[in-house]
C-alpha positions as CSV (number, residue, x, y, z in Angstrom):
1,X,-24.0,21.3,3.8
2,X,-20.1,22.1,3.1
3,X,-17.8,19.0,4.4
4,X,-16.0,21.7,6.3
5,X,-19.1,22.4,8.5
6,X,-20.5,18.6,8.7
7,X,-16.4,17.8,10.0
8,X,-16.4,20.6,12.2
9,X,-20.4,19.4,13.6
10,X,-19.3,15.9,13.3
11,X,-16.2,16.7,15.1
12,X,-17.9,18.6,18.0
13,X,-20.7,15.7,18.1
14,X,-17.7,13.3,19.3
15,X,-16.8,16.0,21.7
16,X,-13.3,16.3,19.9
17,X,-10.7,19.1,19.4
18,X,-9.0,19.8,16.1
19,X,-5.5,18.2,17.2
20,X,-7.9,15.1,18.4
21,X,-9.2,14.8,14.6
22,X,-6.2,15.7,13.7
23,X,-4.4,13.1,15.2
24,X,-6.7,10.5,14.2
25,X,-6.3,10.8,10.8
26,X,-2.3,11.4,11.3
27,X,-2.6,15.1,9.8
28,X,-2.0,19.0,11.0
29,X,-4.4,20.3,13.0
30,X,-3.9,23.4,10.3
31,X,-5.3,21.0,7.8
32,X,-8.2,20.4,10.3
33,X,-8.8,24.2,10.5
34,X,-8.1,24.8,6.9
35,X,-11.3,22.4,5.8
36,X,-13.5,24.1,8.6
37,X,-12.7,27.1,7.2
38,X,-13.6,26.3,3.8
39,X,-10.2,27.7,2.5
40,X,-8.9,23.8,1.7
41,X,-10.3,20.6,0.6
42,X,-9.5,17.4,2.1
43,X,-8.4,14.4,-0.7
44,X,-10.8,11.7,-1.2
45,X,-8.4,9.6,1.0
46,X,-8.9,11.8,3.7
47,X,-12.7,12.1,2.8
48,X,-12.9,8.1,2.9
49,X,-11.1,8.1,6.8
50,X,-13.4,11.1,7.8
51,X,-16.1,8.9,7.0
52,X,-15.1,6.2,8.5
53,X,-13.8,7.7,11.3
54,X,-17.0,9.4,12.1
55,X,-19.4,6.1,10.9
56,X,-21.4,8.0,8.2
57,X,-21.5,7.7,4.5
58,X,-19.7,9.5,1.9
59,X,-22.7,10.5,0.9
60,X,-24.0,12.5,4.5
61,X,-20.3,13.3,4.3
62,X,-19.9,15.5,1.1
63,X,-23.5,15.8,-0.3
64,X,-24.0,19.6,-1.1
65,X,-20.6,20.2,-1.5
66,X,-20.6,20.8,-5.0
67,X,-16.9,22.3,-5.1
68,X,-15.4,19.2,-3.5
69,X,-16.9,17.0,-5.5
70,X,-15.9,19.0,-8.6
71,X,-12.3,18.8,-6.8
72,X,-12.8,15.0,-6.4
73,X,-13.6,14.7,-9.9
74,X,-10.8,16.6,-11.9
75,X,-8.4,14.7,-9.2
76,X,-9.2,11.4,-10.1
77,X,-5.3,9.9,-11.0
78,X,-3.7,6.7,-9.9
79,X,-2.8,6.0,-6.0
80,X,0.9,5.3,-5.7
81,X,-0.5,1.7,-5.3
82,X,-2.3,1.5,-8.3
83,X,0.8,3.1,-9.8
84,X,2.9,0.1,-8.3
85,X,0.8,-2.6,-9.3
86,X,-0.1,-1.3,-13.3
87,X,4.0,0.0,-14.0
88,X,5.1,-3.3,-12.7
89,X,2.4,-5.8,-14.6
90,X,3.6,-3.8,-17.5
91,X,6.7,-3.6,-17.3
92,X,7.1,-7.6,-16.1
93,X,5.3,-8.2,-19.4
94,X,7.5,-6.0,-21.7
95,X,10.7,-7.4,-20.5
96,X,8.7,-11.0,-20.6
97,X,8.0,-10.6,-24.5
98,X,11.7,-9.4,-24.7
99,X,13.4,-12.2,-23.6
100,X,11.1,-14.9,-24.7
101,X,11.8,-13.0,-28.2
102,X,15.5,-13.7,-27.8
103,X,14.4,-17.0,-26.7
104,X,16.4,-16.8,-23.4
105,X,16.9,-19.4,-20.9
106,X,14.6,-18.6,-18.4
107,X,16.1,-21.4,-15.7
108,X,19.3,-19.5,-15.8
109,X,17.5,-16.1,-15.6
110,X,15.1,-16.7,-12.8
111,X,17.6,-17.3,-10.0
112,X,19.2,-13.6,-10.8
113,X,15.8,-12.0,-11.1
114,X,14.4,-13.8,-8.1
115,X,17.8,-12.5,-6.2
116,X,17.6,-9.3,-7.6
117,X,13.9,-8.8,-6.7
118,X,14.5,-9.9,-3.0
119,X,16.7,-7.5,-2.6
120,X,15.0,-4.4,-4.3
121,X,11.9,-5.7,-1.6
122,X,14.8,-5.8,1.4
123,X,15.1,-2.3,0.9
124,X,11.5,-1.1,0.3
125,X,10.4,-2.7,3.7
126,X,13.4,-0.6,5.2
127,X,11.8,2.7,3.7
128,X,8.7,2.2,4.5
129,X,6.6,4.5,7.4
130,X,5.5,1.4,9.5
131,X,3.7,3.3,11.9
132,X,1.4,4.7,9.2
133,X,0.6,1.1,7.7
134,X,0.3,-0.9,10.9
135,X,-2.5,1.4,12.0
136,X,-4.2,1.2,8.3
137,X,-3.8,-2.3,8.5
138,X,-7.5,-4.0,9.2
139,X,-7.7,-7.5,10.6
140,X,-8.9,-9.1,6.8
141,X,-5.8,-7.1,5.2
142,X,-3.6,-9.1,7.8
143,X,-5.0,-12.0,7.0
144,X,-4.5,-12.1,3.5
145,X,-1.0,-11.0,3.7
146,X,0.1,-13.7,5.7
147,X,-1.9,-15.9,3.2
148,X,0.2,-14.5,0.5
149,X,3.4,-14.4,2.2
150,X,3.1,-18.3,3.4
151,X,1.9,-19.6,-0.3
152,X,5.0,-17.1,-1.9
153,X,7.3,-18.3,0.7
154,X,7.0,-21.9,0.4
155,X,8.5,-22.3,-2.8
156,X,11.2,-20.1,-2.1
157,X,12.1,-22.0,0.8
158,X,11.8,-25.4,-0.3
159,X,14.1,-24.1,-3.5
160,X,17.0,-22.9,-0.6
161,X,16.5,-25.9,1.7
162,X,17.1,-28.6,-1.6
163,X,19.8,-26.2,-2.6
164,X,21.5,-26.4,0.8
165,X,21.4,-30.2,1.6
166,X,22.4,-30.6,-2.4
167,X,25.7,-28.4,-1.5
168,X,26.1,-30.5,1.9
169,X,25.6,-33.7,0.1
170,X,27.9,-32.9,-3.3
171,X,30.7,-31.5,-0.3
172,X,30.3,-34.6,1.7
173,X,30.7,-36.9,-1.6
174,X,33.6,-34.8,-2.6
175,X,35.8,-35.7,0.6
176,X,35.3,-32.1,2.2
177,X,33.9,-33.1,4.9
């Protein structure tokens, strides 16, 4: 079976419209109509929410449908995720072996880079769509982003907090206060 009929007999199964599906998996409803009709494919992302959406597996999902899968296939590239994660290991390690090779002083660079960084994330948090990822979010993903932004965190704080009573301390010694 094509996935355009088993969405359109799964979606009538759940007693749902196109803008209901739609909806669900923040799309058009076009889109919705489009893969009904057989004149679009959905992306694998998409394919992966269908099926989750409706509780089946990929496999009920797209078996038969020999052109998606040949779609699925020849579209295999990097998620802007995986782009993310690769470019920046890479990159992190270029400009590591670079510096090291100049044998730079890493205590002095560090501050600038950790500044620098924290501002570059300041503004990605600002552009992100919100909406999109709070309803992606599952409860383990939570979870292990707080994990990771209390261990990253603590460092950072404990680094400003000795920093500030240092300056209070070195100000108080000096007579400014």
């Amino acid at each position: 079976m094509k996935i355009g009929e088993q969405l359109k007999k799964q979606r009538e199964l759940n007693h749902w419209s196109q803008q209901n599906l739609a909806d669900q998996l923040h799309i058009s409803r076009q889109s919705i109509s489009k893969w009904e009709q057989g004149t679009a494919l959905p992306s694998f992302a998409n394919v992966v929410a269908i099926s989750d959406l409706f509780n089946i597996t990929l496999d009920e999902l797209i078996r038969g449908d020999e052109k998606l899968m040949c779609n699925l296939k020849e579209n295999q590239t990097f998620t802007p995720v995986e782009k993310i994660v690769w470019l920046s290991i890479g990159i992190a390690i270029t400009v590591f072996a670079v510096l090291f090779s100049f044998e730079a002083d890493f205590n002095q660079i560090a501050p600038w880079l950790q500044g620098i960084g924290t501002l570059f994330l300041i503004a990605l948090l600002f552009s992100l769509d919100w909406q999109k990822i709070n309803q992606a979010l599952s409860k383990k993903a939570i979870i292990l982003a707080i994990v990771a932004g209390v261990l990253l965190l603590i460092p950072y704080l404990n680094d400003t907090i000795i920093s500030f009573f240092k300056g209070l301390s070195n100000g108080y010694h000096a007579g400014w206060f």
